[in-house]
mmCIF file of the N, C-alpha and C atoms, coordinates in Angstrom:
data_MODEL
# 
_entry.id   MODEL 
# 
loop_
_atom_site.group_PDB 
_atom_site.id 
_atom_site.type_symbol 
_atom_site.label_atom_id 
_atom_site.label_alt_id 
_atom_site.label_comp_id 
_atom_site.label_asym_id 
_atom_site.label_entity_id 
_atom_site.label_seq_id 
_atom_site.pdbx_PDB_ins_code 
_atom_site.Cartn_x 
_atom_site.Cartn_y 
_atom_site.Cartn_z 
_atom_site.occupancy 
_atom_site.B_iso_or_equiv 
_atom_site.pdbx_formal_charge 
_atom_site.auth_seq_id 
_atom_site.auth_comp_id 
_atom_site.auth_asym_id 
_atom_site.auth_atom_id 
_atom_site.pdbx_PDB_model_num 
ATOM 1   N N  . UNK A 1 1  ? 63.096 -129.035 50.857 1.00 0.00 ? 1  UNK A N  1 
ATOM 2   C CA . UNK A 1 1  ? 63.194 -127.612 51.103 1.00 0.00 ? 1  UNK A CA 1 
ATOM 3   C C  . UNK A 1 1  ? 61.912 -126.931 50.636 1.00 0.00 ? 1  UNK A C  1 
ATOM 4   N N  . UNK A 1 2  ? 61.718 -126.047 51.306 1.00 0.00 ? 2  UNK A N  1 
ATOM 5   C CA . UNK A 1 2  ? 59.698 -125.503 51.356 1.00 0.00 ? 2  UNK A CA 1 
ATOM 6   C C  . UNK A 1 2  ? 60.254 -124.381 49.858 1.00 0.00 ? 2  UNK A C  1 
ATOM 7   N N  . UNK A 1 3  ? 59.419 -124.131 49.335 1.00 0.00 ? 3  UNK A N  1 
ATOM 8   C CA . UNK A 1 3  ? 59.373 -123.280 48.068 1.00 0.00 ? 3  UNK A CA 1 
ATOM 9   C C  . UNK A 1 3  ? 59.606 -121.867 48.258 1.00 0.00 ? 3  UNK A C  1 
ATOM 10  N N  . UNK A 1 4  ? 60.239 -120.726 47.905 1.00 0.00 ? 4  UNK A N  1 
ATOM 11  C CA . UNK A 1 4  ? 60.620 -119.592 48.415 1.00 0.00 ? 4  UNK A CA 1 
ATOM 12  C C  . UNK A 1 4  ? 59.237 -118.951 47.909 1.00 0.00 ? 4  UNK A C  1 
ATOM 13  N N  . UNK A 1 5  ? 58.736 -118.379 48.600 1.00 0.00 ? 5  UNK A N  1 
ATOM 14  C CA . UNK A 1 5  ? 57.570 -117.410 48.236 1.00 0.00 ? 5  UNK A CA 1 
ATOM 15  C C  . UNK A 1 5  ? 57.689 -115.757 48.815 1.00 0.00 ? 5  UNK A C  1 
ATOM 16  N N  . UNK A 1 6  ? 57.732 -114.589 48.006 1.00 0.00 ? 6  UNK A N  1 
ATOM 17  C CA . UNK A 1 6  ? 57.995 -113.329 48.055 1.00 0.00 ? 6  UNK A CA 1 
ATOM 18  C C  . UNK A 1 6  ? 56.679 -112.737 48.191 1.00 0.00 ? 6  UNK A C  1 
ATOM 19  N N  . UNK A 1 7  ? 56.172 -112.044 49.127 1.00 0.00 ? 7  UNK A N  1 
ATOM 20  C CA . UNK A 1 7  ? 54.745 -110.986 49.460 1.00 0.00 ? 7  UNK A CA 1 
ATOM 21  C C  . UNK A 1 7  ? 55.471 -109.562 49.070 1.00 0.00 ? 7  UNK A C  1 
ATOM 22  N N  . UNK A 1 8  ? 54.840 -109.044 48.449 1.00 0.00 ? 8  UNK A N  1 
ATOM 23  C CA . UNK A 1 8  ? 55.380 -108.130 48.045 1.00 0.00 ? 8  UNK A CA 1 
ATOM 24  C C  . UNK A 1 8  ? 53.570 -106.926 48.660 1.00 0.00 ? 8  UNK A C  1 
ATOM 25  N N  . UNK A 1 9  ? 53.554 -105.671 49.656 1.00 0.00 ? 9  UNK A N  1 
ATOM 26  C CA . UNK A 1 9  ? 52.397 -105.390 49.445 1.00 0.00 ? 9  UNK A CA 1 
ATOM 27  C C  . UNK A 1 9  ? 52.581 -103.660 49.857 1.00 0.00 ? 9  UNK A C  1 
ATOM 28  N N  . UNK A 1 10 ? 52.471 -103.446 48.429 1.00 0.00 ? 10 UNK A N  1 
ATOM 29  C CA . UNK A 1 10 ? 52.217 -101.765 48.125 1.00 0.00 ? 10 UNK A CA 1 
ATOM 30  C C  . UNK A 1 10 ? 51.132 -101.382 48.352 1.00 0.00 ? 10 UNK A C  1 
ATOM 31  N N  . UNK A 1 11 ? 51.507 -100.066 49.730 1.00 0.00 ? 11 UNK A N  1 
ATOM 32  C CA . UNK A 1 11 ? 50.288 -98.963  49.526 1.00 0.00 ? 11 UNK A CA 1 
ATOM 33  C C  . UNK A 1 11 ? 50.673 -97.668  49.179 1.00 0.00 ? 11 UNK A C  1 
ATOM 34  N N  . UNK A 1 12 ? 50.174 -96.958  48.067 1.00 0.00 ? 12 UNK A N  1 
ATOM 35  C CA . UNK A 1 12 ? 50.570 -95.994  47.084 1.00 0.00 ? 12 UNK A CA 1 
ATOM 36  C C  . UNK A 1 12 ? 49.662 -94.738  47.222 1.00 0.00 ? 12 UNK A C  1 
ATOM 37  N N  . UNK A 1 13 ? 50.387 -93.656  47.654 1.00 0.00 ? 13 UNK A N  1 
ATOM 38  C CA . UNK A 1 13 ? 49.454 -92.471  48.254 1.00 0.00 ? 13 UNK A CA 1 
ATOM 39  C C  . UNK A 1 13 ? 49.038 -91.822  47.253 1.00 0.00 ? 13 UNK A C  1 
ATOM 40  N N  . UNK A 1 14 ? 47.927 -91.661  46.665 1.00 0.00 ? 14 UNK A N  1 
ATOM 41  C CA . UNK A 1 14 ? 47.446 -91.223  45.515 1.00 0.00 ? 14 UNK A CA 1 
ATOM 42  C C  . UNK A 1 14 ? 46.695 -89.135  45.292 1.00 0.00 ? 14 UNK A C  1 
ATOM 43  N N  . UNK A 1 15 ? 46.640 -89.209  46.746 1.00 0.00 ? 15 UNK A N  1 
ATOM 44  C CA . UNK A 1 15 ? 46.383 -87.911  47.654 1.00 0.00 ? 15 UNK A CA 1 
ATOM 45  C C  . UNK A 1 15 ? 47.102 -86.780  46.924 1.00 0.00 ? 15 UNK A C  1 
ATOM 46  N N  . UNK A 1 16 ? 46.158 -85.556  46.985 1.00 0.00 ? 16 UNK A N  1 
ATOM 47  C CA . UNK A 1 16 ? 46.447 -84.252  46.483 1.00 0.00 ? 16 UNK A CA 1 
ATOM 48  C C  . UNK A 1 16 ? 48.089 -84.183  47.116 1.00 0.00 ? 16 UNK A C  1 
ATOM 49  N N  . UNK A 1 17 ? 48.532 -84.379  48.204 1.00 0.00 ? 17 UNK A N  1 
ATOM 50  C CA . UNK A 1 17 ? 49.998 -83.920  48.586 1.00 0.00 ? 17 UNK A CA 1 
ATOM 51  C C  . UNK A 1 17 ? 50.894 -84.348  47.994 1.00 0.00 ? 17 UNK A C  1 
ATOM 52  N N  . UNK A 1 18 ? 50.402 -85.409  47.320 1.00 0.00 ? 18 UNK A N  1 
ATOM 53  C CA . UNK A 1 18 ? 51.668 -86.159  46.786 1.00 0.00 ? 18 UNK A CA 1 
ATOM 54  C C  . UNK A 1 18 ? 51.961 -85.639  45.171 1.00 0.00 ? 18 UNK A C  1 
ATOM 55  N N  . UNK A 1 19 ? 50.710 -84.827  44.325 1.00 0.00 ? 19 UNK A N  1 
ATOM 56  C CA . UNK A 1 19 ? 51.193 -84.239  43.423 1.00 0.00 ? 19 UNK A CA 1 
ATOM 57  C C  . UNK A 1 19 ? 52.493 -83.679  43.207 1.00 0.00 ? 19 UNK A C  1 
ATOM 58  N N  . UNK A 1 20 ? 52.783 -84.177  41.667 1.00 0.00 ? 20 UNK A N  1 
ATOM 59  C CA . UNK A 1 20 ? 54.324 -83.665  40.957 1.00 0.00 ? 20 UNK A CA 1 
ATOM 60  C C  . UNK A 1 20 ? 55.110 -85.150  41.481 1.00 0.00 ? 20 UNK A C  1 
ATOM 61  N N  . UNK A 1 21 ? 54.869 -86.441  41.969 1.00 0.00 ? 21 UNK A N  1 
ATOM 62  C CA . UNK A 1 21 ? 56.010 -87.002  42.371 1.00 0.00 ? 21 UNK A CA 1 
ATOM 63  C C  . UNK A 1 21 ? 54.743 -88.401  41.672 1.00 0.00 ? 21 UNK A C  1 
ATOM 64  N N  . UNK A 1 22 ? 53.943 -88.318  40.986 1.00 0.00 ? 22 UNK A N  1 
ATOM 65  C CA . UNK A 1 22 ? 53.303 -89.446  40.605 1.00 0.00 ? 22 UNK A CA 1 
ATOM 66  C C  . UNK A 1 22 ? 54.522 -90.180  39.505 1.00 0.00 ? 22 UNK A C  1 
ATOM 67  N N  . UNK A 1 23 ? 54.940 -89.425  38.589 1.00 0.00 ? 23 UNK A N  1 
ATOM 68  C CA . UNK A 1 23 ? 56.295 -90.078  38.285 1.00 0.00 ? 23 UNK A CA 1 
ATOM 69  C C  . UNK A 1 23 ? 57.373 -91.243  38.688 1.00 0.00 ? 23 UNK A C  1 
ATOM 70  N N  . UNK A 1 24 ? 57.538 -90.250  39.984 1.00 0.00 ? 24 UNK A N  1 
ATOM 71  C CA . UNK A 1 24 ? 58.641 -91.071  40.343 1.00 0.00 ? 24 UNK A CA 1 
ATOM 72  C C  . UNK A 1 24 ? 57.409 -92.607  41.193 1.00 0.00 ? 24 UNK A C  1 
ATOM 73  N N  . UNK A 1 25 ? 56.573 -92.436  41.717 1.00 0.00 ? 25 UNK A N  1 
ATOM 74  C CA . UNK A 1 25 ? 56.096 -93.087  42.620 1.00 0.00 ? 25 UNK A CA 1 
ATOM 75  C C  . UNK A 1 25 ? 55.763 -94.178  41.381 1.00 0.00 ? 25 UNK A C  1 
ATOM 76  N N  . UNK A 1 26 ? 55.221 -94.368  40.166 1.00 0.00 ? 26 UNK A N  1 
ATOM 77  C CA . UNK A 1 26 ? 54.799 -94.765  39.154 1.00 0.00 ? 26 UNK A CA 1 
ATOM 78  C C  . UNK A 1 26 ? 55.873 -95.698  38.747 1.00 0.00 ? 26 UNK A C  1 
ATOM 79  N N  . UNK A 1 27 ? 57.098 -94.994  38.897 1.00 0.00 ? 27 UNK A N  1 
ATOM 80  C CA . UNK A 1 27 ? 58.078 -95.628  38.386 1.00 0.00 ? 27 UNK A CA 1 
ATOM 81  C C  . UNK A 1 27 ? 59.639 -96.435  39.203 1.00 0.00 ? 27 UNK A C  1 
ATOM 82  N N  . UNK A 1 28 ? 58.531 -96.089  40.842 1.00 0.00 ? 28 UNK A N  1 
ATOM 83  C CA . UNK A 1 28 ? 59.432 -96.974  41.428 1.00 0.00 ? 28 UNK A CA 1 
ATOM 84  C C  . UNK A 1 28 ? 58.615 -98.287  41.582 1.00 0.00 ? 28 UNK A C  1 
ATOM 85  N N  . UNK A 1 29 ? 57.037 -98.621  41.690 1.00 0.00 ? 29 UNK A N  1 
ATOM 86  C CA . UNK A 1 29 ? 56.440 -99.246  41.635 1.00 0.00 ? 29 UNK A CA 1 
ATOM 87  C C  . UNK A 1 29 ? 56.770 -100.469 40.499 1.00 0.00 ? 29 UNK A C  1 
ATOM 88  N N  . UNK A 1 30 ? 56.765 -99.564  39.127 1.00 0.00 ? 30 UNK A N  1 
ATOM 89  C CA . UNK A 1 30 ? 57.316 -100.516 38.250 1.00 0.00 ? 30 UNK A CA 1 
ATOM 90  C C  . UNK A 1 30 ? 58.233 -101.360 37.852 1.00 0.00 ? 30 UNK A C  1 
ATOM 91  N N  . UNK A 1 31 ? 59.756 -100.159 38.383 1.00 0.00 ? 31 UNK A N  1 
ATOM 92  C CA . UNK A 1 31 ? 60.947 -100.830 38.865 1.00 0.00 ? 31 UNK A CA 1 
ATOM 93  C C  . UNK A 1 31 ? 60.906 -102.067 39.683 1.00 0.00 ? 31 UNK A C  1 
ATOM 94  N N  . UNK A 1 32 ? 59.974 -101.819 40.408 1.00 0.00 ? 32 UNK A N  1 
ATOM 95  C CA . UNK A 1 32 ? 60.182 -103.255 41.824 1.00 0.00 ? 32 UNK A CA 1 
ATOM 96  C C  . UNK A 1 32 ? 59.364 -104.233 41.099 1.00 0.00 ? 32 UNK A C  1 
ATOM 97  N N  . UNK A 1 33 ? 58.477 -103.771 40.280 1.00 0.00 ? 33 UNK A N  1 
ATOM 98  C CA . UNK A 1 33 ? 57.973 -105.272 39.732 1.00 0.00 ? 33 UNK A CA 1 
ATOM 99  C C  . UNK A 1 33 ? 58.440 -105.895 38.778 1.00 0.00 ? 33 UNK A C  1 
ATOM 100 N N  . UNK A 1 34 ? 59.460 -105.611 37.908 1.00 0.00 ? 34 UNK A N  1 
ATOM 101 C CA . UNK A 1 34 ? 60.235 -105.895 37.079 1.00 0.00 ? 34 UNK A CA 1 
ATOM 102 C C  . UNK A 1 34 ? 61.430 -106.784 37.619 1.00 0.00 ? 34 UNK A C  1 
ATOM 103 N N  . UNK A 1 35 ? 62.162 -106.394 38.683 1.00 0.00 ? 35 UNK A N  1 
ATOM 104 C CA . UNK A 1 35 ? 63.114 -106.675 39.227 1.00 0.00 ? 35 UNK A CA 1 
ATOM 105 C C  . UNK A 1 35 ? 62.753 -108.036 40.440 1.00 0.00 ? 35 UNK A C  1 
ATOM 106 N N  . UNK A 1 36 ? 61.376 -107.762 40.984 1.00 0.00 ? 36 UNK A N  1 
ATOM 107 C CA . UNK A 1 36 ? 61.009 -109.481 41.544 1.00 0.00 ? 36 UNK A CA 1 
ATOM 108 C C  . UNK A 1 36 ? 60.446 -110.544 40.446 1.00 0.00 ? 36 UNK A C  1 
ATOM 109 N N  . UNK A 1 37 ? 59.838 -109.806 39.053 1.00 0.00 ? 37 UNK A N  1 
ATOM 110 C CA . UNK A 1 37 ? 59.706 -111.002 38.512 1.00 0.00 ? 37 UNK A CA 1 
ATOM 111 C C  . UNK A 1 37 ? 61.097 -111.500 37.897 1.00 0.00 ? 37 UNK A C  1 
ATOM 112 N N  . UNK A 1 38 ? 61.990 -111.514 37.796 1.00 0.00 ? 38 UNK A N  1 
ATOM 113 C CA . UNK A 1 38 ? 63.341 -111.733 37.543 1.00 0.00 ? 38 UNK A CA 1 
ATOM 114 C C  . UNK A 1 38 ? 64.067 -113.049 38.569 1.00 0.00 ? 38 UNK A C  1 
ATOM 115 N N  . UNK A 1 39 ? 63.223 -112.782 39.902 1.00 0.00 ? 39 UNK A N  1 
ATOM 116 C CA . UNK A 1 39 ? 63.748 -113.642 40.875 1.00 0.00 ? 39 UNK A CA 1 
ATOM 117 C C  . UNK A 1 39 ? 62.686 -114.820 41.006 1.00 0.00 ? 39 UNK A C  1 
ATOM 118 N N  . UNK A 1 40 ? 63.999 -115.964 41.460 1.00 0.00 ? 40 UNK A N  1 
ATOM 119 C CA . UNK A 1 40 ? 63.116 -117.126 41.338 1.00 0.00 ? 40 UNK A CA 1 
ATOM 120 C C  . UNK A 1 40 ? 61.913 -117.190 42.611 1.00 0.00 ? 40 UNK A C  1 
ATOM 121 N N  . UNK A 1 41 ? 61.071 -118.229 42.292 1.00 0.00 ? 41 UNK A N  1 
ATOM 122 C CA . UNK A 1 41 ? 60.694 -118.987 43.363 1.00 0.00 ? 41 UNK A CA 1 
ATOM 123 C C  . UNK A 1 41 ? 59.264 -117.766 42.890 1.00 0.00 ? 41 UNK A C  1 
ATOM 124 N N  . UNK A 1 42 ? 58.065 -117.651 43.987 1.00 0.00 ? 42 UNK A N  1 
ATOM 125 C CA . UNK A 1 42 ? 56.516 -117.461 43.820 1.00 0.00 ? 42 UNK A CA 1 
ATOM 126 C C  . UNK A 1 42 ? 56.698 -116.324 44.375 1.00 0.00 ? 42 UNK A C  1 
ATOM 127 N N  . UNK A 1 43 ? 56.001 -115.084 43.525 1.00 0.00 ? 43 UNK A N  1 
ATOM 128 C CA . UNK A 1 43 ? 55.983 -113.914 44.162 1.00 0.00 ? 43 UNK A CA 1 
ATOM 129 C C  . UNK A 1 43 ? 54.436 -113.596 43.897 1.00 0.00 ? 43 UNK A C  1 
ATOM 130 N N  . UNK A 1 44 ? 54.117 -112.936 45.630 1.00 0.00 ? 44 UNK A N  1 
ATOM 131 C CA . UNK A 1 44 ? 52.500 -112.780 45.649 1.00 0.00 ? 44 UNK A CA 1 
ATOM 132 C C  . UNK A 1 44 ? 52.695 -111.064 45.549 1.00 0.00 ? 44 UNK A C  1 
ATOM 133 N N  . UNK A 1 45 ? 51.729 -110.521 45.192 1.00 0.00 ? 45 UNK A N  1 
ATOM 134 C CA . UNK A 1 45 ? 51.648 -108.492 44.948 1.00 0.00 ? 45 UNK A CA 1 
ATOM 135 C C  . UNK A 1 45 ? 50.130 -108.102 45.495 1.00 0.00 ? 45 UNK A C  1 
ATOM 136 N N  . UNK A 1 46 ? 50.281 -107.564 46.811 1.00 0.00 ? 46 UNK A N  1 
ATOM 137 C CA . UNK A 1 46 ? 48.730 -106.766 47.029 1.00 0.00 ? 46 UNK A CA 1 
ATOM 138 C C  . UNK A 1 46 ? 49.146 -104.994 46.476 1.00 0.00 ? 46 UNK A C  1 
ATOM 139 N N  . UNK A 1 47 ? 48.248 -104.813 45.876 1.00 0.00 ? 47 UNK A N  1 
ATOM 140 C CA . UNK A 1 47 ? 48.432 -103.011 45.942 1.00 0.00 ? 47 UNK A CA 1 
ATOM 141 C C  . UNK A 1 47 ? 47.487 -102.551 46.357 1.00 0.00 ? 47 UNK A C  1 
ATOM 142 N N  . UNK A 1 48 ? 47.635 -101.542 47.342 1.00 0.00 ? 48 UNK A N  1 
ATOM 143 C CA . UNK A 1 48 ? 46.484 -100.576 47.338 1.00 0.00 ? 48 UNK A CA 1 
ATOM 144 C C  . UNK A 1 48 ? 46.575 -98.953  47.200 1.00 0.00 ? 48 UNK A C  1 
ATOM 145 N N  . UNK A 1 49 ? 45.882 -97.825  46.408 1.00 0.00 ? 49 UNK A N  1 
ATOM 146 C CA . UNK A 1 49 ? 45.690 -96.859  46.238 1.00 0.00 ? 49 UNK A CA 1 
ATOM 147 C C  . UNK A 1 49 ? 44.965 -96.103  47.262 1.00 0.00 ? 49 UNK A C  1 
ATOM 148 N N  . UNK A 1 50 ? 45.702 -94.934  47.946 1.00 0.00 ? 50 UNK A N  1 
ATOM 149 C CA . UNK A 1 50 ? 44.572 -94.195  48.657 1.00 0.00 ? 50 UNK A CA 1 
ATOM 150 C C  . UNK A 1 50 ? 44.638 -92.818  48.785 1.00 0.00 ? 50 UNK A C  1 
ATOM 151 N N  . UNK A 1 51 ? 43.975 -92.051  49.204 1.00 0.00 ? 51 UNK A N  1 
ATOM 152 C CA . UNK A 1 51 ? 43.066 -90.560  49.052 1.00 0.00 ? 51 UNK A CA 1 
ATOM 153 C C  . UNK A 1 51 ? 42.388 -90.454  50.391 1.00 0.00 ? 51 UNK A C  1 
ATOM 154 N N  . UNK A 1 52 ? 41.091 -89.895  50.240 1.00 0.00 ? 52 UNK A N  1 
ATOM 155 C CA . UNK A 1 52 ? 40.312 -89.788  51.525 1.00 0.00 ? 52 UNK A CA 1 
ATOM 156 C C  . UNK A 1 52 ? 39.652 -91.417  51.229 1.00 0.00 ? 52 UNK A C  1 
ATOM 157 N N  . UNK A 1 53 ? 39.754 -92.245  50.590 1.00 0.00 ? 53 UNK A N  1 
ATOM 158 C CA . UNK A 1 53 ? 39.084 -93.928  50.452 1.00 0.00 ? 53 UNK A CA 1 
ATOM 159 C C  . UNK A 1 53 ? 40.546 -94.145  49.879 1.00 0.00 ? 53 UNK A C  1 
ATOM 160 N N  . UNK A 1 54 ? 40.261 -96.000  49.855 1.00 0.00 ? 54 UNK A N  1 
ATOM 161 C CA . UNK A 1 54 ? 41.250 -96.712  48.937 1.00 0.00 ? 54 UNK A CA 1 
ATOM 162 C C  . UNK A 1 54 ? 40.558 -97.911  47.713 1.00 0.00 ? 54 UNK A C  1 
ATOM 163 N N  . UNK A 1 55 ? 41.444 -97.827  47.175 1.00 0.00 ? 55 UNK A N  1 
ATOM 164 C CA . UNK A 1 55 ? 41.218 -98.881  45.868 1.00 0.00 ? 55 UNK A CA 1 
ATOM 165 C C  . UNK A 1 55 ? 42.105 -100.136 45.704 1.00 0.00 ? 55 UNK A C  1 
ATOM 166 N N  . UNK A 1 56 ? 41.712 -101.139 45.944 1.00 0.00 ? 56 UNK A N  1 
ATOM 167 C CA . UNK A 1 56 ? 42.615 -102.468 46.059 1.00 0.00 ? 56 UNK A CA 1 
ATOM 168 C C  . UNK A 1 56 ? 42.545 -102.745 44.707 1.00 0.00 ? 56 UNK A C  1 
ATOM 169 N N  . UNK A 1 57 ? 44.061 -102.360 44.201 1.00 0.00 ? 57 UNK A N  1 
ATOM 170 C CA . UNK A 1 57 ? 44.064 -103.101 43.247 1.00 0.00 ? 57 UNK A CA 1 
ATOM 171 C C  . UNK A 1 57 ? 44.791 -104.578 42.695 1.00 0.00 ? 57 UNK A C  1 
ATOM 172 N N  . UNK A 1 58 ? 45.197 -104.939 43.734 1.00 0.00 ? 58 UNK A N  1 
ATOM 173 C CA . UNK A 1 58 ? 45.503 -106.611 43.833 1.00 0.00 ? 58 UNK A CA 1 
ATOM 174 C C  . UNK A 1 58 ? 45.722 -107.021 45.099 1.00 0.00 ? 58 UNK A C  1 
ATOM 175 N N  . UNK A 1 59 ? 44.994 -108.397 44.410 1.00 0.00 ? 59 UNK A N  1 
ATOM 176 C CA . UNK A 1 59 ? 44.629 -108.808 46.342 1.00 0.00 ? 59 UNK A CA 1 
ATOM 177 C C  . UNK A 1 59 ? 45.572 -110.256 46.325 1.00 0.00 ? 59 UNK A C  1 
ATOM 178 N N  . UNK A 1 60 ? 46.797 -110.202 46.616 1.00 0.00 ? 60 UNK A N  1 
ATOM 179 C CA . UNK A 1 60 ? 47.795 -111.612 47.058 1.00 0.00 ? 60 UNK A CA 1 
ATOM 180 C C  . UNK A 1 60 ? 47.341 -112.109 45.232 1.00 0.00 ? 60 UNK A C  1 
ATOM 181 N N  . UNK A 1 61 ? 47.746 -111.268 44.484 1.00 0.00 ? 61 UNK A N  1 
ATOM 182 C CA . UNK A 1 61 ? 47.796 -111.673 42.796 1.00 0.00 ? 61 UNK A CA 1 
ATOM 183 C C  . UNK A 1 61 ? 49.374 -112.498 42.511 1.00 0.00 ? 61 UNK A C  1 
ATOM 184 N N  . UNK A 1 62 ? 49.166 -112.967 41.999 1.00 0.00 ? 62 UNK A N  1 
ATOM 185 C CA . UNK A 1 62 ? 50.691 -113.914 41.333 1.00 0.00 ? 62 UNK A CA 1 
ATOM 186 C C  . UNK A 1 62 ? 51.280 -112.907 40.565 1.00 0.00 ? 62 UNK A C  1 
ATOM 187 N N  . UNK A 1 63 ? 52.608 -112.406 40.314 1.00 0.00 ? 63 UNK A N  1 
ATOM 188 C CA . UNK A 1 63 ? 53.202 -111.152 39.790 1.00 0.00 ? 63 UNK A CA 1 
ATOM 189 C C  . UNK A 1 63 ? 53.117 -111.437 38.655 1.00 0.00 ? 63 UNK A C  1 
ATOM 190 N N  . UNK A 1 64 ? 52.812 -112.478 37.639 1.00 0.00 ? 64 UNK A N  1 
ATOM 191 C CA . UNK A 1 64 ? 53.039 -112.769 36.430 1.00 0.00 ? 64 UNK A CA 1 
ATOM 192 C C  . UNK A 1 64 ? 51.814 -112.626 35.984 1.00 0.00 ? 64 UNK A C  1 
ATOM 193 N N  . UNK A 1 65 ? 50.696 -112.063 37.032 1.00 0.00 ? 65 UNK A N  1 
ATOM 194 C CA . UNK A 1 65 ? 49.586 -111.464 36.328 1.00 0.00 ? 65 UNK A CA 1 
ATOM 195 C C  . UNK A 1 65 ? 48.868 -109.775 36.755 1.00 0.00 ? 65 UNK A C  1 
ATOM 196 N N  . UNK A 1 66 ? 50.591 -109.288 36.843 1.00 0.00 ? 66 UNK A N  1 
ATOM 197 C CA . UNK A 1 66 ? 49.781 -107.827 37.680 1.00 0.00 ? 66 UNK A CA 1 
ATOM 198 C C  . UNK A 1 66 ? 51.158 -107.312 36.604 1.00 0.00 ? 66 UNK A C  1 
ATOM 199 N N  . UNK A 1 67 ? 50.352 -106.158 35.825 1.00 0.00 ? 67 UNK A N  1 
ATOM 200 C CA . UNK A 1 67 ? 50.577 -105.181 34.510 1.00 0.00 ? 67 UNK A CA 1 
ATOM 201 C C  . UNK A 1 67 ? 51.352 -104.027 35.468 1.00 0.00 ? 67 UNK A C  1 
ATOM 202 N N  . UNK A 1 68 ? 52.561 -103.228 34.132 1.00 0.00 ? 68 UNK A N  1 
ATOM 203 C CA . UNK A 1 68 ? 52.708 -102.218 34.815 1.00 0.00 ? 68 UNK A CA 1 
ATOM 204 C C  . UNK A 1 68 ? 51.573 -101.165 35.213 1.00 0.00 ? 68 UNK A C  1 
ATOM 205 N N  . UNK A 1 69 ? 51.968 -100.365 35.870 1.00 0.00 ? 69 UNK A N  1 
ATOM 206 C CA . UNK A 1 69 ? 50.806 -99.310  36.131 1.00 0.00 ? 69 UNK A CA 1 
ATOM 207 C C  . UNK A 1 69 ? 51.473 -98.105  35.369 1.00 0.00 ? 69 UNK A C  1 
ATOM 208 N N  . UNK A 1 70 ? 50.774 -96.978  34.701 1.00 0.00 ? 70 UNK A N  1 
ATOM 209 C CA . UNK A 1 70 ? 50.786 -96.351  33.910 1.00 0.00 ? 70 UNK A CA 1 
ATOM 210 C C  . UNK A 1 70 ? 49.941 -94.730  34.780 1.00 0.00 ? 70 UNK A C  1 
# 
């Protein structure tokens, strides 16, 4: 049986409109990474941040090395 592997890949609107909801957005992000490292088998995490540009901040990272975000 092939190994279960989870892609997990957040893009997180960081943009003036989304002010007042960085909270919740912060903390659903965190929620979900808490709750796949819990589950078995290989979980991969891309994130990216964006505005008028974006910021990759993980590129297909192993979840057991991507920190909450704050």
């Amino acid at each position: 049986m092939a190994a279960k592997i989870t892609e997990l890949v957040f893009i997180l609107d960081k943009s003036g409109s989304m002010s007042g909801l960085e909270r919740d957005t912060i903390g659903g992000f965190n929620s979900m990474l808490a709750k796949q490292k819990e589950e078995p088998g290989e979980v991969i995490v891309t994130t990216v941040l964006f505005d008028h540009g974006y910021e990759l901040l993980h590129d297909r990272t192993n979840i057991q090395g991507v920190r909450l975000i704050t």
